[in-house]
N, C-alpha and C positions, 0 to 999 in steps of 0.2 A: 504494500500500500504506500501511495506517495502522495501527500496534499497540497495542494498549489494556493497562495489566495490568489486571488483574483484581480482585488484593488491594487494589490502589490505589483504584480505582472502588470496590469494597464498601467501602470503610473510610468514606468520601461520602455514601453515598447506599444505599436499599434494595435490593434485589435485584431487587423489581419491577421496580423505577427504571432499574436499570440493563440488565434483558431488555430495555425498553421501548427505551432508549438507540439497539440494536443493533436491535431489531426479533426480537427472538429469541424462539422458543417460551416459554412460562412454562412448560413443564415441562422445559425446558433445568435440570439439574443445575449451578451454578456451581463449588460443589465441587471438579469432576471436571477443570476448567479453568484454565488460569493466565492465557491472553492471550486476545483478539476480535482476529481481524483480518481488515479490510474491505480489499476489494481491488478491481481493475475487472472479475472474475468471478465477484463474490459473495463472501457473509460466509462465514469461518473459524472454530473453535476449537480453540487449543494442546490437548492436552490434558495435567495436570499432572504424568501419569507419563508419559516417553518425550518422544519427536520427535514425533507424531503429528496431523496436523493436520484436523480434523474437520470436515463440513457441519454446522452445528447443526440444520438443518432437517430433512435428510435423513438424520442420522447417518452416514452412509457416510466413507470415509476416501480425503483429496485425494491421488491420486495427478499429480505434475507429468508433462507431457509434456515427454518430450524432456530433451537437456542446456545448456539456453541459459546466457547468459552472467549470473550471480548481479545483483541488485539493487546488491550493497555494489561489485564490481566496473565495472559501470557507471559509477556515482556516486562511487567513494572519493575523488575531491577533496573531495567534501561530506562522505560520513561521515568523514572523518581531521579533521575542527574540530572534534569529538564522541568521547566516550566513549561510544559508543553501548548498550556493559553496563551502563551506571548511567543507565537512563532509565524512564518508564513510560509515556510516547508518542511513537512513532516513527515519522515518516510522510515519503515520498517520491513526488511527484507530478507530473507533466505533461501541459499543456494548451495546445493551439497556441491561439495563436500564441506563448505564451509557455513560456521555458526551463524545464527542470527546477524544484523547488523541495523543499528539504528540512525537515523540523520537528522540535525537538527537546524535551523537555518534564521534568522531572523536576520531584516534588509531596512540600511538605516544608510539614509544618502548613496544609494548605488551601489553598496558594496553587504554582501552578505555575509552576517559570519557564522561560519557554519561547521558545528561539533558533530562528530563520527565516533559512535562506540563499537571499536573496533576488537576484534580478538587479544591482538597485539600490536606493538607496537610495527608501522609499516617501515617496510625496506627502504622506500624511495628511489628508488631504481625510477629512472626516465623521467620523476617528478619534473624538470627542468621544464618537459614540453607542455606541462600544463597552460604557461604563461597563455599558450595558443591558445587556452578559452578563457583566458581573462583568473583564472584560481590560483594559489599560491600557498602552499603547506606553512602552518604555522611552527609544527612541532605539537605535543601533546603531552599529556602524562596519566600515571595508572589511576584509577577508578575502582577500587576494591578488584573484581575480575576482570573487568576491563580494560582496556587502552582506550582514553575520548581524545582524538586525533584533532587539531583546530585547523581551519582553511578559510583566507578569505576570496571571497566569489566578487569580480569587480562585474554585478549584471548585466552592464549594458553589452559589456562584451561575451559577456556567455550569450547572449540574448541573438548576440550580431553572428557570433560564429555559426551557430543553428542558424540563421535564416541563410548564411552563406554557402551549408550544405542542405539548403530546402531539408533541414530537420529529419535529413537519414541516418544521424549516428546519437540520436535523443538516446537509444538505448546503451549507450557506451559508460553515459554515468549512472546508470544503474549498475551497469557491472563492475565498474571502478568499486562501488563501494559492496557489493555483493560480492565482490573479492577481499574486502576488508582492507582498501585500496592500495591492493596490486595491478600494476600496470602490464598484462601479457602481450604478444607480439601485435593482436588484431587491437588492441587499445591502443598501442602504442602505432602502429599504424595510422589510425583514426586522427590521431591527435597532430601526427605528421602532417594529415590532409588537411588537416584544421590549420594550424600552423601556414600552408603553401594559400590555403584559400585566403585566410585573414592579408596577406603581403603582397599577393598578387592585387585582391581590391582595395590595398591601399596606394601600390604601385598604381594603378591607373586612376585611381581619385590625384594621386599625385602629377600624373602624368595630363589632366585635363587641367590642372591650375598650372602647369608650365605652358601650355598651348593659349590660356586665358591671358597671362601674364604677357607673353610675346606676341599676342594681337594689341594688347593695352600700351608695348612700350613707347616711350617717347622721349626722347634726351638721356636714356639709359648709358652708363659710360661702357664702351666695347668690353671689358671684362664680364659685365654681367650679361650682356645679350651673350658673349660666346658661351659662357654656362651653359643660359638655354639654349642656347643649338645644340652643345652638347646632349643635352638632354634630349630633345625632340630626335636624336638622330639614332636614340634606341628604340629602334620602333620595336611593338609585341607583337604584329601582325601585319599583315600585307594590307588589311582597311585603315589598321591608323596611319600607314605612308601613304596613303590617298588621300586619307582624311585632313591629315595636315599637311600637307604639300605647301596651301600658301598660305600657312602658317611660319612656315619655314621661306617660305621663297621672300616672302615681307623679312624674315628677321636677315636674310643674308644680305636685301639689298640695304636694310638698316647698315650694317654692318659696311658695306661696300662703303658706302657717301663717309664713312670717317677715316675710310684706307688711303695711305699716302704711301705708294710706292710699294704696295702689298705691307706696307707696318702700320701698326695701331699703337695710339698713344694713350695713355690710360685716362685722359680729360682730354674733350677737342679740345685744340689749341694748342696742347701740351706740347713736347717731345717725344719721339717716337722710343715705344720702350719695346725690349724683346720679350719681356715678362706679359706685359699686357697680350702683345703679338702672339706667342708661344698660346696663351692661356685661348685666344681666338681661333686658333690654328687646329683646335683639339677638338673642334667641332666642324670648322671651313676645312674641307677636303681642300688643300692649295700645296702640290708640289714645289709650285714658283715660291712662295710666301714663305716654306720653310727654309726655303737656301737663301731667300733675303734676310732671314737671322743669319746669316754667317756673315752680314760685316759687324754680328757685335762678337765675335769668337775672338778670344786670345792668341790662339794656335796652339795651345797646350790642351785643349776638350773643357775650357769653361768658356763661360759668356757674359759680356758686362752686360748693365741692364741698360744701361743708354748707349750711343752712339760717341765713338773719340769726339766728334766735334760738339756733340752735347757736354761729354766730359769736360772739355775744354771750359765751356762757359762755366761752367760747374761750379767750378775750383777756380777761377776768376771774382764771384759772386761772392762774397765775406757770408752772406745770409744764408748760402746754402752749401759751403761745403765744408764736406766733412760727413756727407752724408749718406757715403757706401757708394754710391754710383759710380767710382773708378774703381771697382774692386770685381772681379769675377761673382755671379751669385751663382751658388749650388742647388736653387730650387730650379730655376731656369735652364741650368745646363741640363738638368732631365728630364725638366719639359719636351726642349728641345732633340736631347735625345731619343725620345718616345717619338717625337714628330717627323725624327729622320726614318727611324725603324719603320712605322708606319707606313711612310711613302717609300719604302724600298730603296732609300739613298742612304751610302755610307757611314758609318759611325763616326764621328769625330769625340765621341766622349767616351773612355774607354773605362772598363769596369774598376780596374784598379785604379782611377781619378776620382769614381765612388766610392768605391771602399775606404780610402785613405782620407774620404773626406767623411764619414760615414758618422762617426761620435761625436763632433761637432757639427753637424747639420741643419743647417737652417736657410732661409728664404730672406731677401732682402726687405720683400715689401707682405712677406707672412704673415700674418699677426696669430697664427695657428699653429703647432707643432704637427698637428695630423694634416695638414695643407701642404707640409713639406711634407710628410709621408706620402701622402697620393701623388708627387709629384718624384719622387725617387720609385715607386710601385711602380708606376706607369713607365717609366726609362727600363724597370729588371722584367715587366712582363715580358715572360715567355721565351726568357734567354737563359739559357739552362746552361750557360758558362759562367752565372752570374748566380747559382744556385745555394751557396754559402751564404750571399749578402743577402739572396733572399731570405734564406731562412732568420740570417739577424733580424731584420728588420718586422719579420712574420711575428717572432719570438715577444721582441719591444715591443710592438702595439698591443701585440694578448696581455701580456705585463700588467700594462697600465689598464686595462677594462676594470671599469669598475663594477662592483657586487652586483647590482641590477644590469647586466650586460651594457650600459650606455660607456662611452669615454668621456674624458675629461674632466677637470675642475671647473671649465669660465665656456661660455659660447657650447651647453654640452649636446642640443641637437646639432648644429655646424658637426662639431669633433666627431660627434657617433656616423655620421654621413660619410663623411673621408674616412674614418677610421675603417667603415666597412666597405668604402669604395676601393682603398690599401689593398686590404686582406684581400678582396674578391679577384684583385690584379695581379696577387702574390702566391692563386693558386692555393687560397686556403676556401675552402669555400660546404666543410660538415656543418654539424648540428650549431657550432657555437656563434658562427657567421647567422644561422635561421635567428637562433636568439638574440641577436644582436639589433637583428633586422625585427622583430615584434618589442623590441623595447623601442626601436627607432618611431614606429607607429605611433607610441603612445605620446609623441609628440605632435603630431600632425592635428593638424589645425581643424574645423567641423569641414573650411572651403578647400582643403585640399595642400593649404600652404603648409610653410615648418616657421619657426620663429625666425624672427631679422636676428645676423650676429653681425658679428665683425671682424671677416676675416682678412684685410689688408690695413696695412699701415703707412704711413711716411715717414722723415726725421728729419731734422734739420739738425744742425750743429754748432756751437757758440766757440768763435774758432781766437780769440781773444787770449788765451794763453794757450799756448804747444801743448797737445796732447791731452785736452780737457774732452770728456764724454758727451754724448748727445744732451742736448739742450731740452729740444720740445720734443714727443714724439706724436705725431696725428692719425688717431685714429681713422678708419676709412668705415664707416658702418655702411651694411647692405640695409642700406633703408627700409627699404619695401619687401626685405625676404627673398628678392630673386634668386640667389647665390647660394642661399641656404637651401631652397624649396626646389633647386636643379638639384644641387646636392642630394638633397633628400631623395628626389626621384629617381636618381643612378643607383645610388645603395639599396631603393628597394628591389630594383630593376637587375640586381647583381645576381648572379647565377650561384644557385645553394644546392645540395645534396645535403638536407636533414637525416636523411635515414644513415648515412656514415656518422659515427660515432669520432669523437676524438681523441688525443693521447692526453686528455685534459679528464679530469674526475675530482675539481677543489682545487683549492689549492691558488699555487702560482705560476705561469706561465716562466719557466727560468728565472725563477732569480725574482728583485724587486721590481718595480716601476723608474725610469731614467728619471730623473729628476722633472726635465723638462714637463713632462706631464703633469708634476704638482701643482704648476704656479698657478696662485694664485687668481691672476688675471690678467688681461691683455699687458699690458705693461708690465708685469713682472717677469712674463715670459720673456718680451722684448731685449728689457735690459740685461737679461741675467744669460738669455739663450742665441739672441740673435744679433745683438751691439756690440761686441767687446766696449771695455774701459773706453778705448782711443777712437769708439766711435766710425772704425773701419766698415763695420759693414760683415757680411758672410762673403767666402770664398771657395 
């Protein structure tokens, strides 16, 4: 027997949603009813005036045979750990081989909390993939014979998972707890499916506010439109490259009108930067455009982020230098390298110029730790001479995950984005990437967006005594989300294989977290990871 209220469900979710739930007529009256309750002779309904308990199907009224001995009476060592009057899911069940089990559930702001009297204490084997229906093991303790097991249920998303599988694995938590919540291969399956469904439809809820965003832009600076081209350029289907064709075809020629010589400057008007350029390029299929970044190359496999002749003004200018622009950046150089691979021309950045640059790594105009990860992933994709660095770099970002699968201390939807855009590029792509990716969701906005961060900076430099540190540093905030909510849409759009298990069980991913990861927030990152003292800049 399992008791549903009623007012409790409608308050959740539609009425459709919730006929649908039970399997009930859609011209079932809800109104007329206070509780559903499923039994092992078929579905019930209370009805709201009297005792009366109803076939919804048949309408006829359940008459019980006979005086057997009441459910509470049976059981009342179980119901006596319960208030059983102040509940809104009550269920009591048994399946041999195993004993009795009771659930108790009461729903207070979305979230249910809900006690299990269990045999014993459960294993938790594959509990991780719960998160797929929104549940989460609290831990428990004994009960005189008992083990009452605590779990909280976040409803809207149990609610949401069932309608995303049109409510064909409703009976999967009956058996979760009818096993005295063991998780076997067909649960654990189920939960996988759950899992793929909740990420795919947040992927294209995501995937329709990049297409919304990029019909809406206007004065966006080329960094953000190239985002979203990147984004729009993983199609899911052969309809959505139809479908957004001049969605895209508007965002490239946006793009075109601020092209000066195949380069983009990161503000029109600006100076043409490679960083900006590189970051455009990642989505503009442009052969020509990547070998016009090679007049910012040193000839050793880095690349400044301006032009010598920009340099020049640079460091003429008291007000602005000092401020990394003559100095090769390491996020850049792998951008670039990624964009040479890609179009099938030569390396100029060679593994061992990343490796040696590997432990001090950082981006000039980053203001993210995991931004310069995605942008070294993207250079080792799919280079299997570069297999070592891979795996450092695989190792570092699992490190630094925090308890609830998300990354980072500051900007933590941004970091969880690249963090899982990284990993996806680094060929890690089991069970801990799925989780990573259903924590990422619980970010996302009702329209589809991810929250504004802030992931680029500036500096300038107070050049007034020799060798004095950065002065100002200026943040560069994604106003409007666009950067984040590409992001967002690539990491969900990443390619997973949940059912692989990983060499992970607790614990820590090698070793601690690199510091980097701690700070505090954007600027402490800056000064402490990506400025040295003297204000050089990354190399």
């Amino acid at each position: 027997m399992v008791l549903f209220d009623l007012h409790t469900l409608r308050g959740m979710a539609d009425d459709t949603s919730v006929r649908g739930m039970f399997y009930l007529p859609q011209s079932t009256d809800l109104d007329l009813h206070s509780h559903v309750i499923l039994t092992s002779q078929g579905t019930l309904a209370a009805s709201r005036k009297g005792s009366r308990l109803v076939d919804p199907f048949s309408e006829t009224v359940f008459a019980a045979v006979g005086k057997g001995t009441s459910l509470y009476e049976r059981f009342s060592d179980r119901f006596d750990l319960f208030p059983s009057d102040d509940v809104d899911c009550l269920a009591i069940g048994e399946m041999a081989p195993f004993p009795p089990v009771l659930l108790h559930l009461r729903a207070e702001n979305g979230f249910g909390e809900a006690k299990a009297v269990f045999a014993r204490e459960p294993s938790t084997l594959h509990y991780e993939l719960l998160k797929a229906i929104g549940v989460e093991y609290l831990g428990g303790n004994p009960e005189g014979a008992h083990y009452v097991a605590r779990f909280r249920n976040h409803l809207p998303t149990h609610i949401h998972s069932g309608v995303l599988a049109h409510f064909a694995r409703t009976s999967h938590c009956n058996m979760f707890f009818f096993r005295h919540g063991s998780i076997d291969r067909p649960l654990e399956r189920g939960l996988i499916s759950a899992s793929t469904n909740r990420v795919s439809w947040g992927a294209g809820r995501a995937l329709e506010a990049v297409v919304r965003m990029a019909n809406e832009a206007e004065g966006e600076d080329a960094v953000s439109l190239g985002f979203l081209l990147r984004a729009l350029n993983h199609h899911t289907s052969a309809a959505s490259i139809f479908d957004n064709i001049d969605t895209r075809t508007r965002l490239v020629s946006l793009l075109r009108d601020g092209e000066h010589d195949s380069l983009w400057p990161y503000e029109v008007g600006g100076p043409a930067s490679s960083t900006a350029s590189a970051i455009v390029l990642q989505g503009l299929y442009d052969p020509t455009g990547v070998e016009a970044l090679e007049a910012f190359a040193d000839g050793r496999g880095g690349y400044y982020s301006r032009l010598p002749a920009d340099q020049r003004e640079t460091a003429s200018d008291p007000a602005n230098s000092g401020d990394g622009h003559h100095h090769p950046d390491f996020a850049t150089a792998c951008m670039i390298r990624a964009l040479r691979n890609g179009a099938g021309l030569d390396t100029r950045t060679g593994v061992e110029y990343l490796a040696t640059r590997f432990e001090g790594r950082s981006g000039l105009c980053f203001a993210n730790p995991y931004l310069v990860d995605w942008a070294l992933a993207s250079a080792l994709e799919n280079d299997d001479s570069a297999q070592e660095l891979r795996n450092m770099l695989t190792s570092e970002i699992l490190a630094s995950m925090n308890d609830d699968y998300s990354f980072g201390r500051f900007d933590v939807p941004l970091s969880s984005a690249f963090a899982i855009c990284s990993l996806a590029s680094l060929g890690f792509r089991s069970r801990t990437l799925r989780l990573a990716q259903l924590r990422l969701l619980d970010f996302m906005q009702p329209d589809g967006t991810f929250p504004a961060g802030t992931p680029l900076f500036s500096v300038r430099a107070d050049t007034r005594e020799p060798g004095c540190g950065p002065r100002d540093v200026f943040l560069r905030a994604d106003r409007h989300g666009t950067i984040s909510t590409a992001a967002g849409t690539l990491a969900l759009l990443a390619a997973c294989s949940p059912e692989e298990g990983d060499p992970y069980a607790g614990g820590e991913w090698g070793g601690g977290a690199h510091p980097r990861y701690g700070c505090r927030d954007h600027e402490d990152y800056i000064r402490r990871f990506v400025l040295p003292p003297d204000g050089e800049g990354s190399s």
